[in-house]
FIKOL-618848 format. One record per residue: residue number from 1; x, z, y of N, C-alpha, C, O in turn. Coordinates in steps of 0.2 Angstrom, whole numbers, plus 2048, in hexadecimal, padded with zeros to 3 digits. Layout:
<atoms>
<atom k="NUM" n_east="X" n_up="Z" n_north="Y" ca_east="X" ca_up="Z" ca_north="Y" c_east="X" c_up="Z" c_north="Y" o_east="X" o_up="Z" o_north="Y"/>
...
</atoms>
This chain:
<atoms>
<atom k="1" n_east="9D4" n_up="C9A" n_north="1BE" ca_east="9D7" ca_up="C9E" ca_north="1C3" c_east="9D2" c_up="CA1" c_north="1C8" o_east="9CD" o_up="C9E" o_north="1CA"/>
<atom k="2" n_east="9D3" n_up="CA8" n_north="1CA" ca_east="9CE" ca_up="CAB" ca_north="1CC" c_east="9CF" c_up="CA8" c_north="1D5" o_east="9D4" o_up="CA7" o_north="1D8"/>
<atom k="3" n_east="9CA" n_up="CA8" n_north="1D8" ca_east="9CA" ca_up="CA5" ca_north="1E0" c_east="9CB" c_up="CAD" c_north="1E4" o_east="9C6" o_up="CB1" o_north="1E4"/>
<atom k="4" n_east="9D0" n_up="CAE" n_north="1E7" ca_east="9D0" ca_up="CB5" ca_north="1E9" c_east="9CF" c_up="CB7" c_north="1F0" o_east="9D0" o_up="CBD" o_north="1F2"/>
<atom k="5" n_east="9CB" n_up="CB0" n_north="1F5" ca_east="9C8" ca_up="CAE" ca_north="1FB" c_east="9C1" c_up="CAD" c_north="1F9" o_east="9C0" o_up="CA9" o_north="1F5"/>
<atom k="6" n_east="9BC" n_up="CB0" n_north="1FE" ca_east="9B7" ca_up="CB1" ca_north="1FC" c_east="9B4" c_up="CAE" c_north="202" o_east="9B7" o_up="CAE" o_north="207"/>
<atom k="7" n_east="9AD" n_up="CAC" n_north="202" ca_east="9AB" ca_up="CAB" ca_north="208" c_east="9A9" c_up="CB0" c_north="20E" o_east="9A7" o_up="CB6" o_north="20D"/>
<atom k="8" n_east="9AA" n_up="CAE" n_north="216" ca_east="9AB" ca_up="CB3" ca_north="219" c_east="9B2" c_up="CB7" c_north="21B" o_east="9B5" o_up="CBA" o_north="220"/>
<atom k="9" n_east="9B4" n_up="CB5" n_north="216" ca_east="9BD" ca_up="CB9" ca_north="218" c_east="9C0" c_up="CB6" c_north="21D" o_east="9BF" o_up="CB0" o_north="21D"/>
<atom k="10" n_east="9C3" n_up="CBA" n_north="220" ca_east="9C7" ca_up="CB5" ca_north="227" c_east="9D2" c_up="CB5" c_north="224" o_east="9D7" o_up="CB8" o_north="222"/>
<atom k="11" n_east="9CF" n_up="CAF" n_north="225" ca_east="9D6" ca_up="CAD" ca_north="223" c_east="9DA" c_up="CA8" c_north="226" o_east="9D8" o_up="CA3" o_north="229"/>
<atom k="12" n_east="9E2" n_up="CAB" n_north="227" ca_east="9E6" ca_up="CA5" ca_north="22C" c_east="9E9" c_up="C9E" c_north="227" o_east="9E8" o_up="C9D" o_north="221"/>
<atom k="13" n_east="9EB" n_up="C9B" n_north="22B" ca_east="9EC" ca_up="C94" ca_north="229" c_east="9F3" c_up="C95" c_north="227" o_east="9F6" o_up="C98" o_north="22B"/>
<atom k="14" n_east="9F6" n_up="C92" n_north="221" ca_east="9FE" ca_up="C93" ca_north="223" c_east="A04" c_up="C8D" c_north="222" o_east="A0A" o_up="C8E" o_north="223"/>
<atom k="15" n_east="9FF" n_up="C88" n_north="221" ca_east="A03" ca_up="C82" ca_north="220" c_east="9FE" c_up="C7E" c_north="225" o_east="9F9" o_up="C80" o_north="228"/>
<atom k="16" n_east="A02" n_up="C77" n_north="227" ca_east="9FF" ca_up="C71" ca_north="22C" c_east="9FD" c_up="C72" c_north="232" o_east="9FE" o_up="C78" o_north="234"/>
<atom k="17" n_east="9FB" n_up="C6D" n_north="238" ca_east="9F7" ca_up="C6B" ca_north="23C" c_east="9F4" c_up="C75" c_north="23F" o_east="9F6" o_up="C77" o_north="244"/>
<atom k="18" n_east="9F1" n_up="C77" n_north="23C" ca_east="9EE" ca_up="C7E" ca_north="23D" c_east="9F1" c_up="C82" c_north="23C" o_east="9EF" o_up="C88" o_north="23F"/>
<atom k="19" n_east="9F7" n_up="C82" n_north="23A" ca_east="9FB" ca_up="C87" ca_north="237" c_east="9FB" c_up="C8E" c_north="23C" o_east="9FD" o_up="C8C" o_north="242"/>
<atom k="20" n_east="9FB" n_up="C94" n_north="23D" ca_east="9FA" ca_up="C99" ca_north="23F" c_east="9F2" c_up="C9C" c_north="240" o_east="9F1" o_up="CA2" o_north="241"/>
<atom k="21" n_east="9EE" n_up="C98" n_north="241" ca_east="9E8" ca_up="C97" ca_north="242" c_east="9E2" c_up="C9D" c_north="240" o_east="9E2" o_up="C9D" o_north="23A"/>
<atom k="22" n_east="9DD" n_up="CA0" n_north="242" ca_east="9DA" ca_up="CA4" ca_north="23E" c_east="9D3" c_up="CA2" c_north="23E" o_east="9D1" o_up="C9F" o_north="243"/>
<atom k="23" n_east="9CF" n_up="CA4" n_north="236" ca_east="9C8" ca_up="C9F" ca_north="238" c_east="9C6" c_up="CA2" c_north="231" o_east="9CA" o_up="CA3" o_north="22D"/>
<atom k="24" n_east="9BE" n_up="CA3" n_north="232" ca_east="9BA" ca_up="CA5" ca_north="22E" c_east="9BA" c_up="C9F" c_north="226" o_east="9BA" o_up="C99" o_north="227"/>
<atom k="25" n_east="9BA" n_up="CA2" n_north="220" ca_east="9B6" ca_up="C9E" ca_north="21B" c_east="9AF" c_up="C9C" c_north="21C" o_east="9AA" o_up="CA0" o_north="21D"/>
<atom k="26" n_east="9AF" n_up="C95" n_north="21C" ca_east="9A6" ca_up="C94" ca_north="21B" c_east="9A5" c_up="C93" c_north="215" o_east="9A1" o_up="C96" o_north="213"/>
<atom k="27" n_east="9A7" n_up="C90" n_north="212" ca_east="9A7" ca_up="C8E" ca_north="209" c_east="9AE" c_up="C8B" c_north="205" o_east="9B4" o_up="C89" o_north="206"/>
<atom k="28" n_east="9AB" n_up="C8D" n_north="1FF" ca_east="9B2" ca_up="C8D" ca_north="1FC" c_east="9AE" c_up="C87" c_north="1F4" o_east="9A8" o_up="C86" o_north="1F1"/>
<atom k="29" n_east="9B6" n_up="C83" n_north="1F2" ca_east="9B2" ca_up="C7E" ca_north="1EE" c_east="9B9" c_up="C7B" c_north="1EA" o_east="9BE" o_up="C79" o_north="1EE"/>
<atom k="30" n_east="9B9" n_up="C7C" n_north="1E3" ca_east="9BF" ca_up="C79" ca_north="1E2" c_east="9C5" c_up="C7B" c_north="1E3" o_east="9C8" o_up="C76" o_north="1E4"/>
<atom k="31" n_east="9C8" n_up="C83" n_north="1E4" ca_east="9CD" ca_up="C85" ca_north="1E8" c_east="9CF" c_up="C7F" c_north="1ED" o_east="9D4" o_up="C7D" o_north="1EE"/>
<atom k="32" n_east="9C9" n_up="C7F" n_north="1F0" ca_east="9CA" ca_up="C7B" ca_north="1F7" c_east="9C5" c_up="C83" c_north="1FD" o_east="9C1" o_up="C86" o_north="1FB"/>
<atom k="33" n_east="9C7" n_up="C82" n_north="202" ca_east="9C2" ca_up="C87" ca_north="208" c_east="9C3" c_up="C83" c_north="20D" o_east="9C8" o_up="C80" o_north="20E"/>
<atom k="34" n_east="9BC" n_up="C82" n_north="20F" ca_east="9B8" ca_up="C7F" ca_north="215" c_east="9B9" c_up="C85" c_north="21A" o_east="9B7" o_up="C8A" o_north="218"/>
<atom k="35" n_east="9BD" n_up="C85" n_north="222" ca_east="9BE" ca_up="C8A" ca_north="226" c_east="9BA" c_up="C88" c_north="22D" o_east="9BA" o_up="C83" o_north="231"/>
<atom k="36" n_east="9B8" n_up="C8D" n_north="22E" ca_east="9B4" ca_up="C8E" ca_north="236" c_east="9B7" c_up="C8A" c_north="23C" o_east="9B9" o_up="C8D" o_north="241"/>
<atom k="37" n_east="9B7" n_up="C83" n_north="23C" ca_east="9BB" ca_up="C80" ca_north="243" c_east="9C2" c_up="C80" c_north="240" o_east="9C6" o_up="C81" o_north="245"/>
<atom k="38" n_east="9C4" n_up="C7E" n_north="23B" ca_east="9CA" ca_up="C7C" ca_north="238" c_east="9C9" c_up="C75" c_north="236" o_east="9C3" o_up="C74" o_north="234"/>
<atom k="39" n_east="9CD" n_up="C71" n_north="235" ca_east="9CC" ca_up="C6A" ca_north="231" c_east="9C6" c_up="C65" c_north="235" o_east="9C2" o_up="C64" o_north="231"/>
<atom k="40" n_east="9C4" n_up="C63" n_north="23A" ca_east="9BF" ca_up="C5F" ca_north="23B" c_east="9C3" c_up="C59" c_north="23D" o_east="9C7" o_up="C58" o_north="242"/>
<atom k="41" n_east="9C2" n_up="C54" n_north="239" ca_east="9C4" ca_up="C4C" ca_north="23C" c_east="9BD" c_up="C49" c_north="23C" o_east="9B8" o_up="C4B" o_north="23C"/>
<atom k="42" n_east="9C0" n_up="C44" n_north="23C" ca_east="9BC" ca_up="C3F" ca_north="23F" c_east="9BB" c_up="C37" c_north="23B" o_east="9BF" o_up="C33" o_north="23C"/>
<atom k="43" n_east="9B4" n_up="C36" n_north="236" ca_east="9B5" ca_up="C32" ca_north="233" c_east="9B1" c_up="C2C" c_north="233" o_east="9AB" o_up="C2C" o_north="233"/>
<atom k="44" n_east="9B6" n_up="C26" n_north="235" ca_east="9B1" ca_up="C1F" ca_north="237" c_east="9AB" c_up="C1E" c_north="231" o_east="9AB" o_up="C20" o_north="22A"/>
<atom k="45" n_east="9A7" n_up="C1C" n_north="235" ca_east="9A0" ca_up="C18" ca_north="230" c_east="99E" c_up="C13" c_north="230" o_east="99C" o_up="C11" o_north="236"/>
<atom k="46" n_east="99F" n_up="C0E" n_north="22B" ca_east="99F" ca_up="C06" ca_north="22D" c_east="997" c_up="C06" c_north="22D" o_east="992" o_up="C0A" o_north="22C"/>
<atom k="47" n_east="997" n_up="BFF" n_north="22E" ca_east="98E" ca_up="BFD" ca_north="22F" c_east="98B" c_up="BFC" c_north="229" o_east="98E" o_up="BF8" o_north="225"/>
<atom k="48" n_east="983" n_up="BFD" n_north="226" ca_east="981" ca_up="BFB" ca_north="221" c_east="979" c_up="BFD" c_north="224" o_east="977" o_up="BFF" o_north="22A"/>
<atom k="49" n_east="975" n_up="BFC" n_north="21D" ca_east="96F" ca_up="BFB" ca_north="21D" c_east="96C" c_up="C04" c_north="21F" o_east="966" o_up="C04" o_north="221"/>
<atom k="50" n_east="96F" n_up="C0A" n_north="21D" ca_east="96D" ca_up="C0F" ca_north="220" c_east="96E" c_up="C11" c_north="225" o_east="96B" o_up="C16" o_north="227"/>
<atom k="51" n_east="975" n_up="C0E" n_north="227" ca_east="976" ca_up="C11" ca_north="22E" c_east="978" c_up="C0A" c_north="232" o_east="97E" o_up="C08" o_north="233"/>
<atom k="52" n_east="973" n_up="C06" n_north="236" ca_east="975" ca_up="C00" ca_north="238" c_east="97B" c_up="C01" c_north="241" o_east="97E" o_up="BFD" o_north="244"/>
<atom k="53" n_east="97B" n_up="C07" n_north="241" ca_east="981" ca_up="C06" ca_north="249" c_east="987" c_up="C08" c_north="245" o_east="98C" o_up="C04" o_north="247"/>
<atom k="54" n_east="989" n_up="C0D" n_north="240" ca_east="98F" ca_up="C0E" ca_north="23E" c_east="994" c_up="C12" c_north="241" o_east="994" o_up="C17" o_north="23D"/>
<atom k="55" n_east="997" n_up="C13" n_north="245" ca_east="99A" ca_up="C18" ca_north="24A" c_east="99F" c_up="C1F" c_north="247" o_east="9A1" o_up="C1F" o_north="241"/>
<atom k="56" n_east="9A0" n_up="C23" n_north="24A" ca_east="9A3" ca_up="C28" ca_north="246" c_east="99F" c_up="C2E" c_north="243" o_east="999" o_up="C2F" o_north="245"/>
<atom k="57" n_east="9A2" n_up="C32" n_north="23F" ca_east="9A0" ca_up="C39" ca_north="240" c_east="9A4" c_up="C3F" c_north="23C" o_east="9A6" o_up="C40" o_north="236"/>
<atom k="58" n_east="9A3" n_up="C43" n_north="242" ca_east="9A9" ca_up="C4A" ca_north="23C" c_east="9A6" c_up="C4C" c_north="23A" o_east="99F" o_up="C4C" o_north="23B"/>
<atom k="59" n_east="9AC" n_up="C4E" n_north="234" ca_east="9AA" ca_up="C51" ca_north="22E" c_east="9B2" c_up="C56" c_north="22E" o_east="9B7" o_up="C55" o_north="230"/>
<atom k="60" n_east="9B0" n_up="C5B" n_north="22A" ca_east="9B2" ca_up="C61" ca_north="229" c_east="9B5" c_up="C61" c_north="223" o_east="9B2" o_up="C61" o_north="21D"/>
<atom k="61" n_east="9BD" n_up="C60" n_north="225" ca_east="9C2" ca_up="C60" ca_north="21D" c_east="9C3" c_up="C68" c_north="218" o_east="9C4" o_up="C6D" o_north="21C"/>
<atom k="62" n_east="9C3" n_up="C68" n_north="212" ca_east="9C4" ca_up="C70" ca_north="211" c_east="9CD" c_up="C6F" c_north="20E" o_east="9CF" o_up="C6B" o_north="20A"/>
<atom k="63" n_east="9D0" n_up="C75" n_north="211" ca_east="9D8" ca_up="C76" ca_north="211" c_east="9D9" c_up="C7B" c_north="209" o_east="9D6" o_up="C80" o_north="20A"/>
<atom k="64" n_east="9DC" n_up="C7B" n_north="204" ca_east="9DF" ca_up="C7C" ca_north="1FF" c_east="9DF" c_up="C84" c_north="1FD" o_east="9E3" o_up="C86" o_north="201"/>
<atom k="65" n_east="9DE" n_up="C87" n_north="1FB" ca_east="9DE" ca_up="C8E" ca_north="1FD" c_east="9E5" c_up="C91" c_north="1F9" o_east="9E4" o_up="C97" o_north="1F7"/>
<atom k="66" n_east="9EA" n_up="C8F" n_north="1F8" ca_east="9F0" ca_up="C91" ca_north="1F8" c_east="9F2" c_up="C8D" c_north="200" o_east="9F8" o_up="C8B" o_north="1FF"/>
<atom k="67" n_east="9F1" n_up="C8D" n_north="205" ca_east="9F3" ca_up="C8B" ca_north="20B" c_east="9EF" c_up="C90" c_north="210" o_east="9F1" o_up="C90" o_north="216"/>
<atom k="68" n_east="9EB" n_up="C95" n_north="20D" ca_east="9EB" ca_up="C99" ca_north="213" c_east="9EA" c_up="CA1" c_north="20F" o_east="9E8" o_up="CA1" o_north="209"/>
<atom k="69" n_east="9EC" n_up="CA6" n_north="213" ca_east="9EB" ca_up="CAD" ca_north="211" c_east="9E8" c_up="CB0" c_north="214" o_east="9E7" o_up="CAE" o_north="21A"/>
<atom k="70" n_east="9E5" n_up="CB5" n_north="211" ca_east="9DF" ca_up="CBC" ca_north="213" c_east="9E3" c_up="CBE" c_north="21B" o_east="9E9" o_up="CBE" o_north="21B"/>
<atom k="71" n_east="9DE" n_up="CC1" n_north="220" ca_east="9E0" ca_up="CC4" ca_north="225" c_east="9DC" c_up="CCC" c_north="223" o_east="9D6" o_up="CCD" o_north="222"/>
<atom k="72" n_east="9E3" n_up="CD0" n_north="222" ca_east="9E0" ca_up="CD8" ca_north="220" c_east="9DE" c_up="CDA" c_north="227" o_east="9D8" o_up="CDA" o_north="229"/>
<atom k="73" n_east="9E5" n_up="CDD" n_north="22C" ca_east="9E3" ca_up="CDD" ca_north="231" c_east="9E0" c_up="CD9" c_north="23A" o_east="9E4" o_up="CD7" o_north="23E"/>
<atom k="74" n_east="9DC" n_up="CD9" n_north="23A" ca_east="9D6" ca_up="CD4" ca_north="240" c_east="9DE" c_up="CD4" c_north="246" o_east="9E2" o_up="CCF" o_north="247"/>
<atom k="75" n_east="9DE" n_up="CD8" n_north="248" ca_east="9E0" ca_up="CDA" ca_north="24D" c_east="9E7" c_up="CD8" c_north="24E" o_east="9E9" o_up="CD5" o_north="254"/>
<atom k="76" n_east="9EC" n_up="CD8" n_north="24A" ca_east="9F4" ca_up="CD9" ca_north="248" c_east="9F4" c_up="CD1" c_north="246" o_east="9F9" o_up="CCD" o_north="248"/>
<atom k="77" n_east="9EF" n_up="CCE" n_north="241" ca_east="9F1" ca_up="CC9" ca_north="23D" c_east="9F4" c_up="CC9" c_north="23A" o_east="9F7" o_up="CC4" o_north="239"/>
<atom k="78" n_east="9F4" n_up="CD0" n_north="235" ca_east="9F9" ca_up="CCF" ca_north="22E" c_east="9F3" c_up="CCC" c_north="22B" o_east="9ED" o_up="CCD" o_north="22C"/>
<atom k="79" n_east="9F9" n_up="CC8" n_north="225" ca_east="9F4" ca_up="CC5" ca_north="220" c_east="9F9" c_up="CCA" c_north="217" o_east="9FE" o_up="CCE" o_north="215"/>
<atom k="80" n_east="9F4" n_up="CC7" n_north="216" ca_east="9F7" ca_up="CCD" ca_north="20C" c_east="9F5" c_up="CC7" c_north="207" o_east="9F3" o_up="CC2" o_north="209"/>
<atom k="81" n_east="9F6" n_up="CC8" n_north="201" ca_east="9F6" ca_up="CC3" ca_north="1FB" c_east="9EE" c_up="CC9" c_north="1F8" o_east="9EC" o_up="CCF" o_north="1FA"/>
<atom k="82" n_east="9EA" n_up="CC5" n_north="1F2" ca_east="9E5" ca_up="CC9" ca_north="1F1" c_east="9E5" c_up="CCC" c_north="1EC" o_east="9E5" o_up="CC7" o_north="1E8"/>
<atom k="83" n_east="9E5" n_up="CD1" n_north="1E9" ca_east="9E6" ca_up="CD5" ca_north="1E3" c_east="9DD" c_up="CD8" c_north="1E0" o_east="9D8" o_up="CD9" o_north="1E4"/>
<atom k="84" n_east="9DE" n_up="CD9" n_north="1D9" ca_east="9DA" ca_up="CDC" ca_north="1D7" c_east="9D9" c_up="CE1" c_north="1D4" o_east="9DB" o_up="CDF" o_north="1CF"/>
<atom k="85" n_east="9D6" n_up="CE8" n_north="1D4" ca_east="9D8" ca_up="CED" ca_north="1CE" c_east="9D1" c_up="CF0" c_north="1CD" o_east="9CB" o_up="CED" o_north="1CE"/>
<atom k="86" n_east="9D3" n_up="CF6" n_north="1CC" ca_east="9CB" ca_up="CF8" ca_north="1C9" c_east="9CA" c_up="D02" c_north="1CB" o_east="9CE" o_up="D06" o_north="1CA"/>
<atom k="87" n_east="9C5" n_up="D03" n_north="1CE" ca_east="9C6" ca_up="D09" ca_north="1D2" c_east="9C4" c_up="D0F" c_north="1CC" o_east="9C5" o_up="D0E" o_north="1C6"/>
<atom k="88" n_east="9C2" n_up="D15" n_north="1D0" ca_east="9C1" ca_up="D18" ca_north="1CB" c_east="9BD" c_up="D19" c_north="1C7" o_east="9BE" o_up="D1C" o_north="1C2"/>
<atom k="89" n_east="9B6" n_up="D16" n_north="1C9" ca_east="9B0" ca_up="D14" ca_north="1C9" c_east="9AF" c_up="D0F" c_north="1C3" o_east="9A9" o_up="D0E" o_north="1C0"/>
<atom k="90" n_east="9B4" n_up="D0B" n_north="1C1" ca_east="9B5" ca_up="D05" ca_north="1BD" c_east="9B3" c_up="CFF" c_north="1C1" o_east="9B2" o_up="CFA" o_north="1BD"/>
<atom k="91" n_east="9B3" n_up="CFE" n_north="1C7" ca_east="9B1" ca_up="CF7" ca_north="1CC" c_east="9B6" c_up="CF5" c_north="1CC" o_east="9BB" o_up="CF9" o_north="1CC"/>
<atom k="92" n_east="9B5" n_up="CEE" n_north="1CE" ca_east="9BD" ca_up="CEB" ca_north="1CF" c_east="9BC" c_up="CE9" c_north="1D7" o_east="9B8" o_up="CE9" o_north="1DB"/>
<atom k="93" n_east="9C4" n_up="CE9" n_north="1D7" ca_east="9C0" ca_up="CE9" ca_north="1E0" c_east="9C6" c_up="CE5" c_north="1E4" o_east="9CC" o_up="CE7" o_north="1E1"/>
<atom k="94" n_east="9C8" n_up="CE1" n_north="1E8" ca_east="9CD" ca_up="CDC" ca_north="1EB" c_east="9D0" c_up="CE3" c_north="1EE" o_east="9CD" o_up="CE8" o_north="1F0"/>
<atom k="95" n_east="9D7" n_up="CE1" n_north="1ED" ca_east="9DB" ca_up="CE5" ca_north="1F0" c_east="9DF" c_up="CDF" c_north="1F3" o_east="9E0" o_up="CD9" o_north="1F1"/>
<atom k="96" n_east="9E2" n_up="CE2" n_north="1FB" ca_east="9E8" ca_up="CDE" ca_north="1FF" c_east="9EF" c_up="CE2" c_north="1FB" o_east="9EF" o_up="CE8" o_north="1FA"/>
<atom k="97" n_east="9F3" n_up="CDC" n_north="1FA" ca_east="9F7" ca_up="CDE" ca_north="1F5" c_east="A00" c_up="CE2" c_north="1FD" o_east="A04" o_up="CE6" o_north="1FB"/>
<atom k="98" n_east="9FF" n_up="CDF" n_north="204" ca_east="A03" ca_up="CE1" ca_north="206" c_east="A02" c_up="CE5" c_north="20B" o_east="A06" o_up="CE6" o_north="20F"/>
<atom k="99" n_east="9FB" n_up="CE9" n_north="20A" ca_east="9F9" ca_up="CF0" ca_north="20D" c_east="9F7" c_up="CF4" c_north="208" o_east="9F2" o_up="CF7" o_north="207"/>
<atom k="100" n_east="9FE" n_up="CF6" n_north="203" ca_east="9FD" ca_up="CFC" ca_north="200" c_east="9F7" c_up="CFC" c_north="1FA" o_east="9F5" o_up="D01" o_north="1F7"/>
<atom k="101" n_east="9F4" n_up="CF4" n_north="1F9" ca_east="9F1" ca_up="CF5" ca_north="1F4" c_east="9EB" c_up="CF7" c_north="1F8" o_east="9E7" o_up="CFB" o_north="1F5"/>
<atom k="102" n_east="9E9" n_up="CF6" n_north="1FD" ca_east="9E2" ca_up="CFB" ca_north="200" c_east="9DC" c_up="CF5" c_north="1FF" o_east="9DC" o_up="CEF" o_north="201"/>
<atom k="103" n_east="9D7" n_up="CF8" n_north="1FA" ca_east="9D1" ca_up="CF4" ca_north="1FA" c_east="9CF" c_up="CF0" c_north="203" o_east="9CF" o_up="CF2" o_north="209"/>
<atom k="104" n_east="9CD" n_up="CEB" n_north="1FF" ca_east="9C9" ca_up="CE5" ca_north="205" c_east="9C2" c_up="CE7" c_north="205" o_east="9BF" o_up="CEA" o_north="209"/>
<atom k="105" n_east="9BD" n_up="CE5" n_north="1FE" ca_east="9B7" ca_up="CE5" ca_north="200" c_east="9B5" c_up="CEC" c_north="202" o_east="9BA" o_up="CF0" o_north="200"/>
<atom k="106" n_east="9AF" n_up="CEE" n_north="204" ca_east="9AA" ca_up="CF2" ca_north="204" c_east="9A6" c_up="CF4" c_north="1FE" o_east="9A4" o_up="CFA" o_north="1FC"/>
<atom k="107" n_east="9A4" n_up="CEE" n_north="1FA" ca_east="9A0" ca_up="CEE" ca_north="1F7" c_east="9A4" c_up="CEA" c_north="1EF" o_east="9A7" o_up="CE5" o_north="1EF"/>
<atom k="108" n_east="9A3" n_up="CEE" n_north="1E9" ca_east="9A6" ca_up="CEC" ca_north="1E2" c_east="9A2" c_up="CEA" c_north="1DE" o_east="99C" o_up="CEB" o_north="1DF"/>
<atom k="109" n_east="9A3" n_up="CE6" n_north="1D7" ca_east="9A0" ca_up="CE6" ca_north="1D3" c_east="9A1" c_up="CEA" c_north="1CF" o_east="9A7" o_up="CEC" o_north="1CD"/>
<atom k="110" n_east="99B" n_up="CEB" n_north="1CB" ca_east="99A" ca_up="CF1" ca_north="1C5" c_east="99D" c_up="CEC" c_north="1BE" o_east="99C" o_up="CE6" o_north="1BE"/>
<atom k="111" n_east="99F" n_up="CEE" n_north="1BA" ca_east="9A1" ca_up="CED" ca_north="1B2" c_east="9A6" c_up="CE7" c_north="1B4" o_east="9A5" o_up="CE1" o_north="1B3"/>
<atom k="112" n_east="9AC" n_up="CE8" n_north="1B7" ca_east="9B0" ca_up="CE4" ca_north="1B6" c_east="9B4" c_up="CE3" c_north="1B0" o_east="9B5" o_up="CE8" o_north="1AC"/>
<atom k="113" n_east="9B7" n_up="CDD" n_north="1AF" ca_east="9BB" ca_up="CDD" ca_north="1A7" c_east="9C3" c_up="CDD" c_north="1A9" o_east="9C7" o_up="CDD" o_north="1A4"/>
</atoms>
């Protein structure tokens, strides 16, 4: 399955704890995305021989990426589903599928299949 969030894209939350939420991609892993100040808990450390006090420490959960969508518009906070097609040029290029089909990137790849 093709991953149709990329890193960098700003996307809202739409399920959970977060839900309405907006926040940059920093990484994407496993159709799982790590978000910008989204998901941080908080996980005990027991004591051993490399960490002799133990104590806590956050760490940064990544949320499912069918739980958040693309924000097309910054300003409104629409968000769109992500479509793909191919211009005239033959690059393929992300299309927002509930703004009319209007390309997202800037920048396309050459020889798409």
């Amino acid at each position: 399955m093709v991953n149709r969030i990329k890193k960098g894209d700003l996307v809202k939350v739409l399920t959970g704890d977060n839900r309405g939420q907006t926040a940059k991609v920093v990484q994407i892993r496993n159709n799982k995305v790590t978000l910008e100040g989204i998901g941080k808990r908080t996980r005990h450390i027991a004591k051993s021989y490399y960490n002799p006090v133990g104590g806590k420490k956050e760490i940064q959960q990544a949320i499912d990426t069918s739980n958040v969508a693309l924000v097309v518009d910054q300003k409104s906070g629409k968000t769109s589903r992500v479509g793909y097609e191919i211009d005239k040029d033959g690059n393929k290029v992300r299309v927002a599928r509930q703004n009319g089909n209007k390309a997202i990137d800037k920048t396309a790849k050459k020889g798409a299949k």
